[in-house]
N, C-alpha and C positions, 0 to 999 in steps of 0.2 A: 319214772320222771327223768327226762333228759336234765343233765348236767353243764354248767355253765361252758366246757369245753366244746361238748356238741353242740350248744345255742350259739357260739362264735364259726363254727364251721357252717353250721345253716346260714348264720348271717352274712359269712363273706364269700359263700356258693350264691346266694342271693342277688348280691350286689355285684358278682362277677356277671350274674346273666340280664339283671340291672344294664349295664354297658353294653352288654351285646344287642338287648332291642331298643337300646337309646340310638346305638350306633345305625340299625337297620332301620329307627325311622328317620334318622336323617338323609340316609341313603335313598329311599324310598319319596321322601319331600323333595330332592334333587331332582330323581328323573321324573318326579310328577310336572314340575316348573318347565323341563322341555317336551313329556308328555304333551304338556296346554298347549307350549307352544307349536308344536308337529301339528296339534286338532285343528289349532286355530289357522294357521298358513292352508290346510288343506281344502278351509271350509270354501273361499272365493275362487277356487277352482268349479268344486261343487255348483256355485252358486250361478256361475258362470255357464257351464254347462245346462243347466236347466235355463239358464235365460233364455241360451242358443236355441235350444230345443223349444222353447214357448214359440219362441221368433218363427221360426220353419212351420209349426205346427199350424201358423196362422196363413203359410205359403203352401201346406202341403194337404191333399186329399187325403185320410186315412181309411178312406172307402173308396172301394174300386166302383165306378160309376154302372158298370155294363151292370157287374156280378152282386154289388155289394156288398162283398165280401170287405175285410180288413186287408189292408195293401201288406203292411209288415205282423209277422206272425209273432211280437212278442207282445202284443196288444190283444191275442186271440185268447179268449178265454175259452176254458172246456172245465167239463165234471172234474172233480179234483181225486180221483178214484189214487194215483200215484204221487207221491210228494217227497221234495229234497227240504229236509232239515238242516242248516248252519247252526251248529253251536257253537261260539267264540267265548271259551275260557279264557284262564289263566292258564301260565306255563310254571309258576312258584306257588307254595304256599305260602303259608303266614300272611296273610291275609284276611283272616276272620271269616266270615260269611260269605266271602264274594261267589267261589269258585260253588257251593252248596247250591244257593240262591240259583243261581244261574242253571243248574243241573236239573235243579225242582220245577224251573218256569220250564224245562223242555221235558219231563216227564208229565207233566200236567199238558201239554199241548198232546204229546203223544198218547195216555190215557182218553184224552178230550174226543181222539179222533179214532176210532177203534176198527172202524170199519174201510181204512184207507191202509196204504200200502208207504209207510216214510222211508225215503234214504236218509242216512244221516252222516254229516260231514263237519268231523270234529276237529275245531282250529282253538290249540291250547294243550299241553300235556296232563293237564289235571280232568280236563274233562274226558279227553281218550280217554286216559288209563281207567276212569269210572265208564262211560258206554261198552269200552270194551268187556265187562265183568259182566255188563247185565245183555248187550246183543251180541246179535253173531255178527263176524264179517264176510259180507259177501264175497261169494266166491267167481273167481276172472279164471279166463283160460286161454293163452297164447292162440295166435292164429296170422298166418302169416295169407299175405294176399299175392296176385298174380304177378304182380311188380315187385316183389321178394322184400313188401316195407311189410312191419310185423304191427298187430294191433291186440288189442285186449278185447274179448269179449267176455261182457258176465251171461255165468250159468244161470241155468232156474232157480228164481227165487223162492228158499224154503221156507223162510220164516215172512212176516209181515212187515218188521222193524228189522234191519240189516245195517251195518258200517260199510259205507261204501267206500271212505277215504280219510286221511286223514293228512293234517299236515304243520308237523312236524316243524317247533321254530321259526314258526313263520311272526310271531310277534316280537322274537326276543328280537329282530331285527328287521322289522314291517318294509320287504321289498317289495316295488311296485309292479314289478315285473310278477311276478311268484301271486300277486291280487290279480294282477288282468290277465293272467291265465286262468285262473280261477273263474273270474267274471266269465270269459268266454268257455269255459268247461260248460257253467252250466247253462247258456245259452243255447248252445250247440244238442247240451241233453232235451234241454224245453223243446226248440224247434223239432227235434225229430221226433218230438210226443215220449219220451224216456218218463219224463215227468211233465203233471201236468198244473205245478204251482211249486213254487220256492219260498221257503221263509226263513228268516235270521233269527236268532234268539242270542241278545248282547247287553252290554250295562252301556246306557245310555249318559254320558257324563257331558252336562253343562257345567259345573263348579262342582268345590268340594260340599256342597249341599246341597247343589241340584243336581242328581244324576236319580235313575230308573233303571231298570229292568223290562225292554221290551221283547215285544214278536212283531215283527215287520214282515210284511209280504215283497219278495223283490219282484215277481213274476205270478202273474202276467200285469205287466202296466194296465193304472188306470188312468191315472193322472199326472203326467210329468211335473215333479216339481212339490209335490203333496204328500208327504211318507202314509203308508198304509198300513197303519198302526193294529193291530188284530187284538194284543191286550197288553197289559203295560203294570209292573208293580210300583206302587211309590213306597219310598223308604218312611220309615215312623218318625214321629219329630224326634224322641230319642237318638236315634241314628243319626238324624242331623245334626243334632247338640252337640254331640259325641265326637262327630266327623271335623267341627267349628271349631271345638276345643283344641283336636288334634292340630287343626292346620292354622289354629291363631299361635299355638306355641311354636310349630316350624317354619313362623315367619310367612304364610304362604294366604295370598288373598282370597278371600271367601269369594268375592264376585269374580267370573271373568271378564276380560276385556270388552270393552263395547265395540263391537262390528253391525252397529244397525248403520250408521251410514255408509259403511261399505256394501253392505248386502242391497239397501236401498239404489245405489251405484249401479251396482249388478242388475238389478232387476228391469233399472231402465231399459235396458238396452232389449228386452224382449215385448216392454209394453209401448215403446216410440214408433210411433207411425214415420217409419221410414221407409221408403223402398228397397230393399238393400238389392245390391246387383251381385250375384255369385259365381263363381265358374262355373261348379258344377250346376244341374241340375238341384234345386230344393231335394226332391224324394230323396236323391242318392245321397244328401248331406245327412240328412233326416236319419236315413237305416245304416249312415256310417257311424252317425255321434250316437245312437242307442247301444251299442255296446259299452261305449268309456263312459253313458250315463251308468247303467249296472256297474262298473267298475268304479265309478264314484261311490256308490250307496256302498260297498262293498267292505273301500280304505275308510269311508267316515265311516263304518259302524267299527272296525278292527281299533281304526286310532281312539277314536273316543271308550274300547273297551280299554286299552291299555292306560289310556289318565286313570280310570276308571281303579282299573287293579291295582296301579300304584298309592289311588287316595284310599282305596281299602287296606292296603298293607299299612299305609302311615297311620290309620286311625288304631287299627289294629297294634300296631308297636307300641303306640303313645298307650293305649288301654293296659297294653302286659309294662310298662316301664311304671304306669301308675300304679299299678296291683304290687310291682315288686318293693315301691316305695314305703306303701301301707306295712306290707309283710315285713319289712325289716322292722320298722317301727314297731311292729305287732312282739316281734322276736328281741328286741333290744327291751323291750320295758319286761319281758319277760324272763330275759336272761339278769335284768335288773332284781327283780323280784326273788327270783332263785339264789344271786348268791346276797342278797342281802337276808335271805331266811338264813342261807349258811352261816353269814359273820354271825348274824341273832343266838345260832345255834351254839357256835363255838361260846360266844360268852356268857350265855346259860347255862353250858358245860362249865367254864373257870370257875363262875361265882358260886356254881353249885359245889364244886370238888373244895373252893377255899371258904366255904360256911360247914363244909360238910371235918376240917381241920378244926 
């Protein structure tokens, strides 16, 4: 039976780490607050661009008239026999469930599909460092061309599931540049048939109690403007409560901002019957702004994982800050109990030694 010495050390070990995830969820409610705000400034670009693209689509044939074929090839759909998976983790832990959750929803796409061939391209250090334990990474081999620029080619594919990439820090500081290379990596693999469909797998974060777990298709487009949702977790109302509690004690608003009249704004501009006059050619606008659409889908699914992770760390704090609260209570009425059995003890020993005179 622990002694009133060790119940005081437990209790003030306790209450030291008491502080430590008081302190990391306020930290955590911080950069969720510019989190929102990074998701929220990015979305009327997004919004913007899909208008554009509506707009053209209504000036532009997407059928070649002779051939009938599709004019631009990221619209061409084929068998899905090869496939580029994005998983967008976290780069921290302490987080609760998030970095898991997310690992599970792209293990269950990959089991789902058994008879296809994934690449997989891991953006977050907690989900690398798990894909890497369970695939292999695929293997590249220098190769240098006649103009003496050097390029990568990958080897034969061994296995079925391979790591073809991964990238490193790219949330702890979300560059736009370091996305739309990315965007066009994998455009450049689609067009040349490397793969023949692309899907994201991210936490989807409208507020601190509306966010999800989906799988999105970025490639092959169906429909500009329409996310191609494949399947999607929703969180349990538990989770929500849980999530509510957290973020009404760090001060942080459960709804976000309302942007319907802005989006409404946005959208006019691709459904007004206007003529519009352009420099270029519609077509050549068309297959120029399809790339920075991909690269749109790309930054909202990264930024909104990142509010995402932060509201998972703050709920997660707020859960270990309450659990340590209980625990000291648990340990102070216990440590009560103990040395009041002692004083009990000591003077059961006096009155017994002075009746025993």
């Amino acid at each position: 039976m622990a002694n009133v010495l060790d119940l005081r050390r437990r209790i003030r070990s306790v209450k030291n780490t008491r502080q430590i995830t008081k302190a990391m969820k306020m930290v955590s409610a911080a950069k969720l607050r510019r989190a929102q705000e990074r998701a929220l400034a990015a979305r009327p670009y997004a919004r913007m661009i899909e208008s554009v693209l509506e707009s053209l689509r209504r000036r532009v044939d997407l059928y070649d008239e002779k051939t009938g074929n599709l004019c631009h090839p990221l619209f061409l759909t084929r068998p899905e026999k090869r496939v580029l998976l994005i998983v967008v983790s976290g780069d921290k832990g302490f987080a609760g469930a998030f970095n898991a959750n997310i690992l599970k929803t792209a293990y269950q796409f990959i089991s789902g599909n058994p008879d296809k061939e994934i690449d997989i391209e891991a953006v977050g250090r907690k989900g690398r460092d798990q894909l890497r334990r369970r695939y292999p990474v695929a293997a590249y081999s220098e190769m240098t061309d006649e103009h003496g620029e050097a390029h990568r080619l990958r080897n034969a594919r061994l296995n079925k599931v391979e790591l073809t990439g991964d990238h490193p820090g790219l949330l702890v500081h979300l560059d736009p540049k370091r996305v739309e290379e990315m965007a066009h990596n994998i455009i450049s693999r689609y067009v040349h048939e490397e793969i023949d469909a692309a899907y994201i797998v991210y936490n989807e974060f409208k507020s601190v109690i509306a966010q999800r777990l989906v799988v999105e298709r970025l490639l092959p487009l169906i429909e500009v403007g329409r996310p191609q949702i494949t399947g999607a977790v929703e969180p349990t109302a538990e989770e929500k409560e849980r999530a509510a509690q957290a973020a009404i004690s760090a001060g942080i608003e459960l709804e976000p901002a309302d942007t319907t009249e802005a989006d409404e704004e946005a959208k006019k501009f691709g459904t007004s019957n206007v003529d519009y006059i352009y420099e270029q050619r519609p077509e050549e606008l068309f297959a120029g702004l399809l790339p920075q659409y991909i690269f749109s889908m790309l930054f909202h699914a990264m930024t909104e994982s990142v509010a995402a992770e932060h509201a998972a760390r703050m709920t997660a704090m707020d859960s270990a800050t309450n659990n340590a609260s209980d625990m000291i209570d648990s340990l102070t009425l216990h440590m009560n109990r103990v040395r009041q059995a002692a004083i009990t003890k000591e003077i059961i020993e006096i009155v017994s030694g002075a009746a025993a005179l």
